[in-house]
MMTF fields as JSON, N, C-alpha, C and O atoms, coordinates in Angstrom:
{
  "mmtfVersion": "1.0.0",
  "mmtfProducer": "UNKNOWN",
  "numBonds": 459,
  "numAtoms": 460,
  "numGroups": 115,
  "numChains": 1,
  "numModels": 1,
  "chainsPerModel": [1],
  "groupsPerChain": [115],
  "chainIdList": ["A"],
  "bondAtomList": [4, 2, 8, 6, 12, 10, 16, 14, 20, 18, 24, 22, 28, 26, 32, 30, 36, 34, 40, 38, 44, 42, 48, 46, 52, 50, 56, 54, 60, 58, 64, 62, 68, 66, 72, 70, 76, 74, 80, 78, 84, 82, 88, 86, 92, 90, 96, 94, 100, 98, 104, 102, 108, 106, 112, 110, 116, 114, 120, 118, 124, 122, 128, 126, 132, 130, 136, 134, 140, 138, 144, 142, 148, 146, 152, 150, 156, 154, 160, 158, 164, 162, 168, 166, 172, 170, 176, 174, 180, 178, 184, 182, 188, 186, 192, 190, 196, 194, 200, 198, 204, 202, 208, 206, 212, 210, 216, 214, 220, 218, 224, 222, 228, 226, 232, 230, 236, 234, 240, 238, 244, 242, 248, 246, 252, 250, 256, 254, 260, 258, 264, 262, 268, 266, 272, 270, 276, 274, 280, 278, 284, 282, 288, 286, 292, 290, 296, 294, 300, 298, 304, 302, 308, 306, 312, 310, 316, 314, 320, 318, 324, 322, 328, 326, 332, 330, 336, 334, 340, 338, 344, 342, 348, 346, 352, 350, 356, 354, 360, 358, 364, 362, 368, 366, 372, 370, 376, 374, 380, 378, 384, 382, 388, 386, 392, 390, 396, 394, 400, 398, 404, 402, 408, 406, 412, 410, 416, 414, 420, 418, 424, 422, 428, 426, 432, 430, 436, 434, 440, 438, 444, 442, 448, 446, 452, 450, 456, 454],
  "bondOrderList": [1, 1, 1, 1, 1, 1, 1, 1, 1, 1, 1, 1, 1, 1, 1, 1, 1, 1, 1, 1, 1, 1, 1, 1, 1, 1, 1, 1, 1, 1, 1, 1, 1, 1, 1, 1, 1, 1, 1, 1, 1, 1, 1, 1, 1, 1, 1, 1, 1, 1, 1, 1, 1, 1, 1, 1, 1, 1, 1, 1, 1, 1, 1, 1, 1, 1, 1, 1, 1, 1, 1, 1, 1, 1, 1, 1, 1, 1, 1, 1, 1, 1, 1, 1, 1, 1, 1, 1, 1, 1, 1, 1, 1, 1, 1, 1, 1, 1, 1, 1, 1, 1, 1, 1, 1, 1, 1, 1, 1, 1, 1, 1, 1, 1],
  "groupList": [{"groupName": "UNK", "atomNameList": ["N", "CA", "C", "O"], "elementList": ["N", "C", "C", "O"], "formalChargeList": [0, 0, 0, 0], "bondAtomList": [1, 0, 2, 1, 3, 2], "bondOrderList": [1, 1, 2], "singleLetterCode": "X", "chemCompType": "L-PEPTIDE LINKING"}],
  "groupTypeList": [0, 0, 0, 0, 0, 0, 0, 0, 0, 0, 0, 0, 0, 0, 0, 0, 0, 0, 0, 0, 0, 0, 0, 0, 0, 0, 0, 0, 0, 0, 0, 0, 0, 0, 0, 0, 0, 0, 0, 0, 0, 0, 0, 0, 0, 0, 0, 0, 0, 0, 0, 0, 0, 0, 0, 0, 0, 0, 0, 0, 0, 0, 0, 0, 0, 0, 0, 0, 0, 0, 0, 0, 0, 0, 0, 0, 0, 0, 0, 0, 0, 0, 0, 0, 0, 0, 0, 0, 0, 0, 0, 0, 0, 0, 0, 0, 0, 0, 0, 0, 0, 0, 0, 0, 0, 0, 0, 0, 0, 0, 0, 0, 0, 0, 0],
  "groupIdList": [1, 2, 3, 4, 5, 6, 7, 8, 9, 10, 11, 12, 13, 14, 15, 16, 17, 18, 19, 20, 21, 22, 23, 24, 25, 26, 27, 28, 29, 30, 31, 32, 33, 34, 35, 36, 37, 38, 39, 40, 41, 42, 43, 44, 45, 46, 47, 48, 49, 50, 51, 52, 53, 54, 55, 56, 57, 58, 59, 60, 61, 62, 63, 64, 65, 66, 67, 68, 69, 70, 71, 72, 73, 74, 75, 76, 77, 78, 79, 80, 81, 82, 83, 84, 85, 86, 87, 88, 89, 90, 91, 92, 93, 94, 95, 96, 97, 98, 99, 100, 101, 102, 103, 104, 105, 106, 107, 108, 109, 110, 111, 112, 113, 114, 115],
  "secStructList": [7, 7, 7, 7, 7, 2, 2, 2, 2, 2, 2, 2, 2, 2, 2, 2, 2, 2, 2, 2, 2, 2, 2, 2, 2, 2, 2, 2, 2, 2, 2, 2, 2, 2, 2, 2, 2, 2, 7, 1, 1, 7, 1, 6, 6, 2, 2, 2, 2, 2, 2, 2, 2, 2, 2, 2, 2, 2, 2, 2, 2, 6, 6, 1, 7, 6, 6, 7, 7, 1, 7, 2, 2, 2, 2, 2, 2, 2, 2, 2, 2, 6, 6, 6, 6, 2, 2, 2, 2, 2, 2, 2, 2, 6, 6, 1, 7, 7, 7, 2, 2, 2, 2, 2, 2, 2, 2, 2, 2, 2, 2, 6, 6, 7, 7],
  "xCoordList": [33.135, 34.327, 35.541, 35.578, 36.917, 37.635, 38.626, 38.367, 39.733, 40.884, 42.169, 42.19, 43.138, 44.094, 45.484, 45.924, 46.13, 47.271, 48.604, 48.509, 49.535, 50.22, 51.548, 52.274, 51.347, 51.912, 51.422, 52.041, 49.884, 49.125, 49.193, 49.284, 49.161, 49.019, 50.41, 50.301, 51.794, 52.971, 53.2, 54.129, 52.026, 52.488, 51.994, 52.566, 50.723, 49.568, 50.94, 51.112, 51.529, 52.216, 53.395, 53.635, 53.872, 55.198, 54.428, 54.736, 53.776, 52.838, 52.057, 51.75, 51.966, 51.69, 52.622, 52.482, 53.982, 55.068, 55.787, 56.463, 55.644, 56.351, 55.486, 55.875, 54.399, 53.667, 53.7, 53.508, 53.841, 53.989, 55.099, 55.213, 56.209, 57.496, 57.612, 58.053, 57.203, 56.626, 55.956, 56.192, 55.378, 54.565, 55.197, 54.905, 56.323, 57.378, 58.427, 58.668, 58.705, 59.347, 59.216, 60.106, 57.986, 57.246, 57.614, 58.427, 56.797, 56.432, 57.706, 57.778, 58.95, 60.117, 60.442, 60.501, 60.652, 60.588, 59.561, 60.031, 58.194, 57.694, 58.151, 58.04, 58.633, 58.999, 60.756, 61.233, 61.338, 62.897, 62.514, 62.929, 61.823, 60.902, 60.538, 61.061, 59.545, 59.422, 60.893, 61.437, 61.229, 62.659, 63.776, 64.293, 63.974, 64.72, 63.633, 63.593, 62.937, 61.968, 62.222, 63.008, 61.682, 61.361, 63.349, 63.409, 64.353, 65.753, 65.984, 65.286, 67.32, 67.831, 68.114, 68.455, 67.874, 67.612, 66.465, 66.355, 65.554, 63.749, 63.219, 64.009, 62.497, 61.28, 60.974, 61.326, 60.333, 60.328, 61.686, 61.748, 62.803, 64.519, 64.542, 65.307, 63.964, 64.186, 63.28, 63.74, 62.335, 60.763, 61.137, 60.605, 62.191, 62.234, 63.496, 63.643, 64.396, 65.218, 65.601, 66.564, 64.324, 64.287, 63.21, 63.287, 61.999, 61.684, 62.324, 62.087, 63.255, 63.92, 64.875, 64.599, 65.866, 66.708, 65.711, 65.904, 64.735, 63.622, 63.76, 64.488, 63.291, 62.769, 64.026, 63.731, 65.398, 66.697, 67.236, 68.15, 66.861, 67.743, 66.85, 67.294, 65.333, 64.268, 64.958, 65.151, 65.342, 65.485, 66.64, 66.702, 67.606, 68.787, 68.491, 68.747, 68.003, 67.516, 66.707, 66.784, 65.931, 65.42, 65.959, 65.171, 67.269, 68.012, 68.809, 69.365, 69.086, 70.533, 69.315, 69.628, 68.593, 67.649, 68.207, 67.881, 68.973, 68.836, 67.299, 67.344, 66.292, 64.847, 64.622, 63.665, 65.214, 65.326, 65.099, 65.623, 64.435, 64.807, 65.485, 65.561, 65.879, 66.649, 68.332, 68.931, 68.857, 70.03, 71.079, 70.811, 72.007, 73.001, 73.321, 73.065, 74.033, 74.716, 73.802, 74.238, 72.455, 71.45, 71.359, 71.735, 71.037, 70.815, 72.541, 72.484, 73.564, 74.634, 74.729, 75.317, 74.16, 74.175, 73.2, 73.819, 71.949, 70.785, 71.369, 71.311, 71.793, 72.617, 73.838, 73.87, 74.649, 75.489, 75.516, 76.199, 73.856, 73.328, 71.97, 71.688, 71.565, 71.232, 71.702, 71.085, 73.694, 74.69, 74.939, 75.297, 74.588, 75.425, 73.849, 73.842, 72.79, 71.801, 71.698, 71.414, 71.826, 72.44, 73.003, 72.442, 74.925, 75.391, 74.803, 74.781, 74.513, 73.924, 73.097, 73.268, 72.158, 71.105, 72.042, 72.021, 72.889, 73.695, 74.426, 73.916, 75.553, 75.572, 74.74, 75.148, 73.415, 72.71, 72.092, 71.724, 71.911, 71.63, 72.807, 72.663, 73.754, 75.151, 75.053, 75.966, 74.329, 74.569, 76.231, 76.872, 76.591, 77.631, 77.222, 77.899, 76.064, 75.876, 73.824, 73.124, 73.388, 72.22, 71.511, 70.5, 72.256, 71.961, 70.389, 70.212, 69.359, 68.383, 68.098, 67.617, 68.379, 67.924, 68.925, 68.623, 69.965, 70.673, 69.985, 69.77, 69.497, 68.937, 67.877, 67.708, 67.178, 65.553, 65.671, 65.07, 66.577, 67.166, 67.532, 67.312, 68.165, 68.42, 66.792, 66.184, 66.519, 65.223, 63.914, 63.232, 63.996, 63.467, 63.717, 63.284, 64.767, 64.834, 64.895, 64.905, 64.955, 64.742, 63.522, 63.283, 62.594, 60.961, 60.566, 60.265, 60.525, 60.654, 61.023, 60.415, 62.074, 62.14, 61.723, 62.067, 60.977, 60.179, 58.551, 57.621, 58.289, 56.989, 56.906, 55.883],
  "yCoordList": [-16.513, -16.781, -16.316, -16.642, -15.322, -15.042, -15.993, -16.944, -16.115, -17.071, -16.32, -16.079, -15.921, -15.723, -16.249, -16.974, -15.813, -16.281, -16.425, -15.835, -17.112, -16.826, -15.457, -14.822, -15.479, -14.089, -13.069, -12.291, -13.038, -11.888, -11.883, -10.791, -12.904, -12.817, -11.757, -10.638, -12.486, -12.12, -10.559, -9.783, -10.345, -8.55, -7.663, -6.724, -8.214, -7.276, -7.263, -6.418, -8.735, -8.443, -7.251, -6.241, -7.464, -6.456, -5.078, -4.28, -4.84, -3.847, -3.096, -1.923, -3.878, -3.694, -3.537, -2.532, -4.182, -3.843, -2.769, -2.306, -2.274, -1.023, 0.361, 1.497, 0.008, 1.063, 0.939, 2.018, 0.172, 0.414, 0.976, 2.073, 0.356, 1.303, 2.801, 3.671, 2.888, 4.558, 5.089, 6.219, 4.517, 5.111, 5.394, 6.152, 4.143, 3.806, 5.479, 6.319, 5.155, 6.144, 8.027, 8.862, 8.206, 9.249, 9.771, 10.663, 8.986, 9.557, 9.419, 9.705, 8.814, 9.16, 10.615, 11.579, 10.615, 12.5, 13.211, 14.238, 13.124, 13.864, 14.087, 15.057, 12.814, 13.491, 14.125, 14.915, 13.767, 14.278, 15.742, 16.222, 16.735, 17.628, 18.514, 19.525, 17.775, 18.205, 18.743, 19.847, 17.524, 17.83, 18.949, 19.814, 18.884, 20.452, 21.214, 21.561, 21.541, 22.866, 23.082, 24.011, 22.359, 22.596, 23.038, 23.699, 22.596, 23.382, 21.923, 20.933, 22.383, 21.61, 19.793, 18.833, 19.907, 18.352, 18.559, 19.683, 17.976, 18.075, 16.895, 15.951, 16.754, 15.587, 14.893, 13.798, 15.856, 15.771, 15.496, 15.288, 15.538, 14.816, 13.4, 12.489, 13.311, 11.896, 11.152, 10.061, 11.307, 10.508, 10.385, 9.509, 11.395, 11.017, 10.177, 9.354, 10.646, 9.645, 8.072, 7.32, 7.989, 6.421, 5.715, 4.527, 6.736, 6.093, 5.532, 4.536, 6.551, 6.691, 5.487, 4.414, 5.464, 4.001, 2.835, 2.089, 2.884, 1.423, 1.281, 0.332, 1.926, 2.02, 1.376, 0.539, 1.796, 1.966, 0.465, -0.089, 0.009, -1.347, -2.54, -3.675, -2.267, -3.194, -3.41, -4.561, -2.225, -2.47, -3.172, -3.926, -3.144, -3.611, -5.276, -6.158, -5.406, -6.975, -7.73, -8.939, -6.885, -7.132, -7.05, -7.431, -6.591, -6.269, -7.312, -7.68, -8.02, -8.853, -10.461, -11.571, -10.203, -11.887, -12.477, -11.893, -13.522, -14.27, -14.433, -15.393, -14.045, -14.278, -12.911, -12.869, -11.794, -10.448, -10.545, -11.522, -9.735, -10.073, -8.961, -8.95, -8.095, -6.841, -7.472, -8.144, -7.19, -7.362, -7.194, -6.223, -7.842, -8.093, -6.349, -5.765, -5.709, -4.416, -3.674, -3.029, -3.562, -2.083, -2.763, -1.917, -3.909, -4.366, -3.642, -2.567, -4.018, -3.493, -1.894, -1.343, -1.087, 0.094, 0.341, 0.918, 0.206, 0.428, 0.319, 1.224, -0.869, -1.051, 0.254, 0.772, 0.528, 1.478, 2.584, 3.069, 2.92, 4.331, 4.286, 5.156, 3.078, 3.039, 2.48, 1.78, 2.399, 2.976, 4.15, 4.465, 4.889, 6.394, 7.036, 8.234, 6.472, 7.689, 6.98, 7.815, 6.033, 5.635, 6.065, 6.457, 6.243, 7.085, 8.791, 9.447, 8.885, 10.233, 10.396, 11.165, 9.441, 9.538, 9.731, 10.691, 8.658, 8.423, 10.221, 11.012, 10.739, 11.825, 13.206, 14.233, 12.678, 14.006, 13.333, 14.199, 12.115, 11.813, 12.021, 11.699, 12.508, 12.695, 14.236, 14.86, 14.889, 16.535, 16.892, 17.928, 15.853, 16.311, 16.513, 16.315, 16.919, 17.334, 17.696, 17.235, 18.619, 18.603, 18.361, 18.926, 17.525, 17.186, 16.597, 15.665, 17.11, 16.531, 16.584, 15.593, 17.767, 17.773, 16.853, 16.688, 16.312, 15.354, 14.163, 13.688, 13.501, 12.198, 12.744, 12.025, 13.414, 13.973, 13.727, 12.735, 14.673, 14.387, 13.056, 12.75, 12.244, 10.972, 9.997, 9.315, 10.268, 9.461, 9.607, 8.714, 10.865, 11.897, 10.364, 9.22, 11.324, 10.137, 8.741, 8.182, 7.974, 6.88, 6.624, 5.789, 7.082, 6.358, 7.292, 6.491, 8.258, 8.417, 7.252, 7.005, 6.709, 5.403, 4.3, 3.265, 4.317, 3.004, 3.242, 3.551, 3.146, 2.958, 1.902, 1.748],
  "zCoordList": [105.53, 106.304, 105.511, 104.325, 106.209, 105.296, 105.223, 105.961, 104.579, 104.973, 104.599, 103.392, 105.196, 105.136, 105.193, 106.085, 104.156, 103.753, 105.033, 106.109, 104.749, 106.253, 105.982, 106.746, 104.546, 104.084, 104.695, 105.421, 104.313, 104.794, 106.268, 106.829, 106.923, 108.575, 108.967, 109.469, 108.566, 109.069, 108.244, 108.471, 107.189, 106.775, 107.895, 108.449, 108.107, 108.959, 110.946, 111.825, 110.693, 112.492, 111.927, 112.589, 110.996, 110.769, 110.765, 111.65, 110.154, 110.267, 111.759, 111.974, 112.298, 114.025, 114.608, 115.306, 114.789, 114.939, 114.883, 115.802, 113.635, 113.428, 113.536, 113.263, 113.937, 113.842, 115.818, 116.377, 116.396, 117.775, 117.754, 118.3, 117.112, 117.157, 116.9, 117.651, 115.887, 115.911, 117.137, 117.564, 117.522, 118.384, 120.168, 121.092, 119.894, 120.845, 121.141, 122.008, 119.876, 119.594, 119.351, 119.514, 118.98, 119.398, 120.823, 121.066, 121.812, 122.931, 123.8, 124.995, 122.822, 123.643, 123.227, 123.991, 121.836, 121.366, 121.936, 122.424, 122.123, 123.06, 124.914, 125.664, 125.103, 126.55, 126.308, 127.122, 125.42, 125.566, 125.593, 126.648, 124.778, 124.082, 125.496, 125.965, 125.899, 127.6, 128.126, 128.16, 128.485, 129.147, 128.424, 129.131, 127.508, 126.924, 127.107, 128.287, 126.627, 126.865, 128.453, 128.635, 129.875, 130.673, 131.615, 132.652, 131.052, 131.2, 132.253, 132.47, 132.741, 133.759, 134.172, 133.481, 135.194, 135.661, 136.048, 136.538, 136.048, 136.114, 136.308, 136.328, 136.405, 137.066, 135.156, 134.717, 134.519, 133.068, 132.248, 131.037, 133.191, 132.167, 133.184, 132.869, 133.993, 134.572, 133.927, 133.589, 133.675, 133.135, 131.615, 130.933, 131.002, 129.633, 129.25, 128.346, 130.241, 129.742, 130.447, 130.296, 131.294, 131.936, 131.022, 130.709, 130.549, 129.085, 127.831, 127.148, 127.757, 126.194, 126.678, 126.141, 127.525, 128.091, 127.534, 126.574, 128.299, 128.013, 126.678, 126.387, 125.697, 124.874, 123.913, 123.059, 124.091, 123.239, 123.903, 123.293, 124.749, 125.159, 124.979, 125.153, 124.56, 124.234, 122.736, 122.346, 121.87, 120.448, 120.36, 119.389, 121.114, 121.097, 121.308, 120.488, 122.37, 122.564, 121.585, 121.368, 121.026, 119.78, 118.422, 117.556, 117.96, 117.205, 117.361, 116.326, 118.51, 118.375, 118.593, 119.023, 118.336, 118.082, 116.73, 115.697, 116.656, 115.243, 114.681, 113.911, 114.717, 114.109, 113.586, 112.813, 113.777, 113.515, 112.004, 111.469, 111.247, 110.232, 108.83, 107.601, 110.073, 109.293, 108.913, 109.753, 107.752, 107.359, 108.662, 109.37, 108.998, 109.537, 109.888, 110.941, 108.49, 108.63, 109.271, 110.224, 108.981, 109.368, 110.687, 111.499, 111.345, 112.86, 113.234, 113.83, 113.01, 113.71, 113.665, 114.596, 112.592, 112.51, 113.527, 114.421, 113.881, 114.199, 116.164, 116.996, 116.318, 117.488, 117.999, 119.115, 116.985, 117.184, 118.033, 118.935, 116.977, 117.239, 118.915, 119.739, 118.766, 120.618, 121.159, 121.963, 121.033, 122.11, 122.738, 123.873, 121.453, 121.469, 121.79, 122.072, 121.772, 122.506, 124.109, 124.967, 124.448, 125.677, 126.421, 127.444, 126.184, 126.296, 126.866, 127.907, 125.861, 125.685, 127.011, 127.956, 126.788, 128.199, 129.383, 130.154, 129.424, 130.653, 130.602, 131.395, 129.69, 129.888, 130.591, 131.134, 130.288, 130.777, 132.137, 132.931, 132.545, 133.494, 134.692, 135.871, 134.22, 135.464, 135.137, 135.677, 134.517, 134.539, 133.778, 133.954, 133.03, 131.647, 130.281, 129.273, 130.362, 128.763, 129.014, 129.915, 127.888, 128.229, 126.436, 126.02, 125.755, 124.304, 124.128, 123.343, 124.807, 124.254, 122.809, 122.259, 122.083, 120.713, 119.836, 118.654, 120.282, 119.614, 119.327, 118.211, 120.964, 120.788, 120.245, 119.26, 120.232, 119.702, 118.38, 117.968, 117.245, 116.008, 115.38, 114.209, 116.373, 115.523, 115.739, 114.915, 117.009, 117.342, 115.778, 115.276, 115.468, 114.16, 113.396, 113.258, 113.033, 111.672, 111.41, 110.313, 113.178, 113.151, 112.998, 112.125, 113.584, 113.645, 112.12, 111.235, 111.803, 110.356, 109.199, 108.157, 109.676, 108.513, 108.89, 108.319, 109.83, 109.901, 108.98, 109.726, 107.85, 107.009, 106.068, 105.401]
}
């Protein structure tokens, strides 16, 4: 029988966590990816950026939890920046801007620093 620590329990959930987040986050860069490659307003820019929305206002709700347990500053930084890919979405969802590789780029280096 094994027994585990409640350290070990709560490493292995942070660990599941962020590795869904990655994974969250991926397949929003894979469909933004779609959507620039494929040009325009497309079936593939609606599907990616009603994903990528989900995806950026889940973290936010999850970012502004007092149980959160990222530092104050990086949760408000972290918030900032899925305003401004928000935004962004909303921009290309009205046909004023077609910045997918912007949000694609920051999305990069966000799920990048999650290890």
């Amino acid at each position: 029988m094994y027994q585990f620590s409640y350290a070990e329990i709560m490493e292995d959930g942070v660990a599941d966590a962020k590795d869904r987040e990655r994974q969250a986050l991926s397949r929003s860069i894979d469909l933004l990816t779609a959507a620039r490659d494929h040009g325009g307003y497309s079936r593939e820019a609606i599907e990616a950026l009603f994903y990528t929305r989900r995806v950026w206002i889940r973290f936010i709700e999850d970012l502004k939890q007092p149980e959160n347990q990222l530092g104050a500053e990086l949760r408000a930084n972290l918030i900032s920046i899925a305003i401004w890919i928000l935004k962004e979405c909303e921009r290309i969802r009205k046909r004023q801007s077609s910045n997918y590789q912007g949000i694609i780029d920051v999305t990069t280096i966000i799920r990048d620093g999650l290890k």
